[in-house]
N, CA and C of each residue as an Amber inpcrd file, in Angstrom:
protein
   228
  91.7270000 144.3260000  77.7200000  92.9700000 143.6660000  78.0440000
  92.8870000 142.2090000  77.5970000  93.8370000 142.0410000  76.6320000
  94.0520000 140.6980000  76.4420000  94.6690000 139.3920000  77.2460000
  94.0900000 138.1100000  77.2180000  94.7550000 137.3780000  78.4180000
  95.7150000 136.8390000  77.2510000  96.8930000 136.7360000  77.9030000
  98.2000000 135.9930000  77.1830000  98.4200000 134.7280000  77.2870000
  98.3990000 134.0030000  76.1720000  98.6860000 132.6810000  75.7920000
  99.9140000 132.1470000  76.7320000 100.5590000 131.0570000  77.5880000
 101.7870000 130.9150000  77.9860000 102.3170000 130.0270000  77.1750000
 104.0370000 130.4070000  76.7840000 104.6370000 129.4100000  75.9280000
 104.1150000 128.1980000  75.7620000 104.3120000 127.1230000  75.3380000
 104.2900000 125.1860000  75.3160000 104.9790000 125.2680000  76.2840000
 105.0290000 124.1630000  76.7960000 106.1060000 123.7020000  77.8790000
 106.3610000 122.7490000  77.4510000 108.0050000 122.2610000  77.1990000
 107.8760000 120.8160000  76.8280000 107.5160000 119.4780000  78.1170000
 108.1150000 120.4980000  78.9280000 107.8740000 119.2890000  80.5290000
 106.5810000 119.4180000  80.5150000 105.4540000 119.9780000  80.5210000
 104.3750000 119.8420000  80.8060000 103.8420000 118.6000000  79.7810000
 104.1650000 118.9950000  78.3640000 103.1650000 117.5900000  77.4780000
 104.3840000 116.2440000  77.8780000 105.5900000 116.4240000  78.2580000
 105.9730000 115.2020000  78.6140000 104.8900000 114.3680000  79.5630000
 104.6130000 115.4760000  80.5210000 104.7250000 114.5800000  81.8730000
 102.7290000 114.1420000  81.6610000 102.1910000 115.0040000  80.6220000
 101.1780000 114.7340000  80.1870000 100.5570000 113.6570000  79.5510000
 101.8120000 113.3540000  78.4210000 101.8330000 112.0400000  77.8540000
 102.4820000 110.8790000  78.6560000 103.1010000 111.3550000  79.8320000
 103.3150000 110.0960000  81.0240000 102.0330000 109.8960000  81.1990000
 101.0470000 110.9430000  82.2350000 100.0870000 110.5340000  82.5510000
  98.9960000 109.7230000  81.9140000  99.0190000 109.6680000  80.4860000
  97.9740000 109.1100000  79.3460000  98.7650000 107.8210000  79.5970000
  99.6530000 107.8140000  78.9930000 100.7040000 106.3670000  79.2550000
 100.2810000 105.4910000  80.3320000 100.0280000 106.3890000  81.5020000
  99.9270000 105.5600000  83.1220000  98.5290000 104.6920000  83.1060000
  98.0160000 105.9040000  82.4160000  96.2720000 105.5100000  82.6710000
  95.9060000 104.6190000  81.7630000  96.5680000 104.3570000  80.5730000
  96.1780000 102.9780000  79.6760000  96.6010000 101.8240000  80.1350000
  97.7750000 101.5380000  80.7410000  98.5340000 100.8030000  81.6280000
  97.8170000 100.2250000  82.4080000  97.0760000 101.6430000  83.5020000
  96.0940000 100.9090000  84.4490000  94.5470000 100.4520000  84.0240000
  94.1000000 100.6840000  82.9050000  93.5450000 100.5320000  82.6360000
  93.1490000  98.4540000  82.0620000  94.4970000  98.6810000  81.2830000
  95.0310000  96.9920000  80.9650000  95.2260000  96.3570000  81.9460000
  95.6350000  96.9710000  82.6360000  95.8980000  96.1260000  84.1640000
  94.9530000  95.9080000  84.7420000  93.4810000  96.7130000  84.8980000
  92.4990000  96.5430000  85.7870000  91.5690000  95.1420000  84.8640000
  91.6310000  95.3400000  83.4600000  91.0060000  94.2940000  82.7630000
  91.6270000  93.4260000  82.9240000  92.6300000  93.0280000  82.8610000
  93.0170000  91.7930000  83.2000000  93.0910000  91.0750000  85.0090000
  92.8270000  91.8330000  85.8470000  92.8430000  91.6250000  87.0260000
  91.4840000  91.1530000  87.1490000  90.6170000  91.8070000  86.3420000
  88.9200000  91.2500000  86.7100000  88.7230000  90.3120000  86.0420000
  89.7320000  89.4960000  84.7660000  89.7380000  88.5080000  84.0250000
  90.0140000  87.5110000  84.7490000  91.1880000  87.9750000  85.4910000
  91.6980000  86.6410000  86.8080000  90.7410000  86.0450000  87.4800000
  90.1120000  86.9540000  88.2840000  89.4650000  86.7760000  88.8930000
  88.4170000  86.1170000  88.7990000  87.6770000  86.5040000  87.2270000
  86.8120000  85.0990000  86.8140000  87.1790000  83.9740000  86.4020000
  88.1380000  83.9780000  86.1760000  88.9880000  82.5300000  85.8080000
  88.9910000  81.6330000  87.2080000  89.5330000  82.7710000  88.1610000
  89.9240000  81.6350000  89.2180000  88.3680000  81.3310000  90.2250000
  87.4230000  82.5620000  89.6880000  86.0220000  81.5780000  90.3020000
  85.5320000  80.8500000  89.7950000  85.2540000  80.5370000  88.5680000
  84.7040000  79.5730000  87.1860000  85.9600000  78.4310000  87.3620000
  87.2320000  78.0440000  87.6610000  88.0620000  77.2350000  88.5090000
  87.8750000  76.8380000  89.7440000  87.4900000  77.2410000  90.6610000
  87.0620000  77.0530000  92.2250000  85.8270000  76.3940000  91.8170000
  84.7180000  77.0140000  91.5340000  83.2080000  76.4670000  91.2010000
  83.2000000  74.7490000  90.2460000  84.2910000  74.4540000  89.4570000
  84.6030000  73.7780000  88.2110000  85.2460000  72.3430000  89.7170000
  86.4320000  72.9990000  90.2470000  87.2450000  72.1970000  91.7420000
  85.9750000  71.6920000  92.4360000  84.9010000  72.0720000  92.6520000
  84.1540000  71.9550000  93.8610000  83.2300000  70.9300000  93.0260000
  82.7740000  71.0880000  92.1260000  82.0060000  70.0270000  91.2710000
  82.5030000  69.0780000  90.8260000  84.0660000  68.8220000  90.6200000
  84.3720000  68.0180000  90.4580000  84.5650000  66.8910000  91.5250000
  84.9480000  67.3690000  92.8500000  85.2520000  67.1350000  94.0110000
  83.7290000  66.2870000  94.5860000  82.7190000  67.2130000  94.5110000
  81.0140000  66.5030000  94.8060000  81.1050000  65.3770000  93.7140000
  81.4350000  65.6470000  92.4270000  81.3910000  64.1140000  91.2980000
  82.0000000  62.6900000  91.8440000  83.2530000  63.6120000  92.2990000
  83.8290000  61.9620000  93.1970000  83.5640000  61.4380000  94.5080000
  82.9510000  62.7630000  95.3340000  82.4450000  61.7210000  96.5320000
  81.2680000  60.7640000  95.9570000  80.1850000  61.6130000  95.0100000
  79.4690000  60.6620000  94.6920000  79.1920000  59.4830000  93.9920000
  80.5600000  59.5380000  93.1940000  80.5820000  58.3740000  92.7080000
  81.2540000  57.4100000  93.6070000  82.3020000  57.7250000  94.6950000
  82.7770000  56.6370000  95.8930000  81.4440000  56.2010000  96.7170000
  80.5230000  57.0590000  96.3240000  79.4300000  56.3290000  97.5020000
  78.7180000  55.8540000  96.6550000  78.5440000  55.6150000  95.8220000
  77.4840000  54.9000000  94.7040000  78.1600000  54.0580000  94.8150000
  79.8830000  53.5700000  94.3600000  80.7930000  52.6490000  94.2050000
  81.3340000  52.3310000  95.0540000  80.9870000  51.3280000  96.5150000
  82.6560000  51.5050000  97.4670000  83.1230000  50.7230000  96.9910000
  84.2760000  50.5770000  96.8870000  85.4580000  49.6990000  97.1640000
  85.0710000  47.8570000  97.3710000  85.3120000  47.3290000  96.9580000
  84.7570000  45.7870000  96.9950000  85.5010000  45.3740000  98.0670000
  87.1290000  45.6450000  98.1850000  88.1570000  45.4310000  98.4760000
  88.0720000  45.8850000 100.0760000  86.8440000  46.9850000 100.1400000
  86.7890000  47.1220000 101.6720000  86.0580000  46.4130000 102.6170000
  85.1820000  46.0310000 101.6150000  84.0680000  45.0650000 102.4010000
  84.7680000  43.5680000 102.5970000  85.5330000  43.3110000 101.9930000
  86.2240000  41.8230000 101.8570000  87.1280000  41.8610000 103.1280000
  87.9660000  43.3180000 103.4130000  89.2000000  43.1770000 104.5990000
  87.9300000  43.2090000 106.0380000  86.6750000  43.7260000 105.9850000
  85.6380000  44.1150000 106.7850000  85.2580000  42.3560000 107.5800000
  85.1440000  41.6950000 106.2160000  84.7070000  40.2650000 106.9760000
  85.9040000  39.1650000 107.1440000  87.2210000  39.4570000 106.5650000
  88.5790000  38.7190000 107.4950000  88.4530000  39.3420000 108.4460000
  88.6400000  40.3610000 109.1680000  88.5490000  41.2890000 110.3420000
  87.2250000  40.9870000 111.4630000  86.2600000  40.3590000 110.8380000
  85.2230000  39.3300000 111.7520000  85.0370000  37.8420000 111.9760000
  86.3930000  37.6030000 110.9570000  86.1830000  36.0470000 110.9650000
  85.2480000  34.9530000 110.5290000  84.4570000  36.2140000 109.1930000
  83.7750000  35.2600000 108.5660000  83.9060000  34.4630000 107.3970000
């Protein structure tokens, strides 16, 4: 006994070539979501070093201007 071939279906390779469609989609989508994501930690990490650069340079450098209102304010 022979097993019988079933017609094509056209709805079936439609919804087939949806599914290929979907999955490249998500696929682009997932690469670029894990792209974000290093962007915005290599940005955060980049924020935070920049942020330590300027406290340390305000404390290497204060302000001249603060120490001057420091001794009108003592009356010297």
């Amino acid at each position: 006994m022979a097993i019988e071939e079933s017609a094509p279906s056209p709805e079936r390779n439609r919804l087939q070539l949806l599914i290929a469609h979907c999955q490249k989609r998500m696929n682009r989508a997932d690469e670029k979501a894990r792209a974000a994501i290093f962007e915005q930690t290599a940005a955060h990490i980049a924020l935070e070093e920049a942020q330590l650069n300027l406290a340390r340079w305000m404390e290497a450098n204060p302000d001249p201007q603060g120490d001057l209102l420091l001794l009108v304010r003592r009356g010297a």
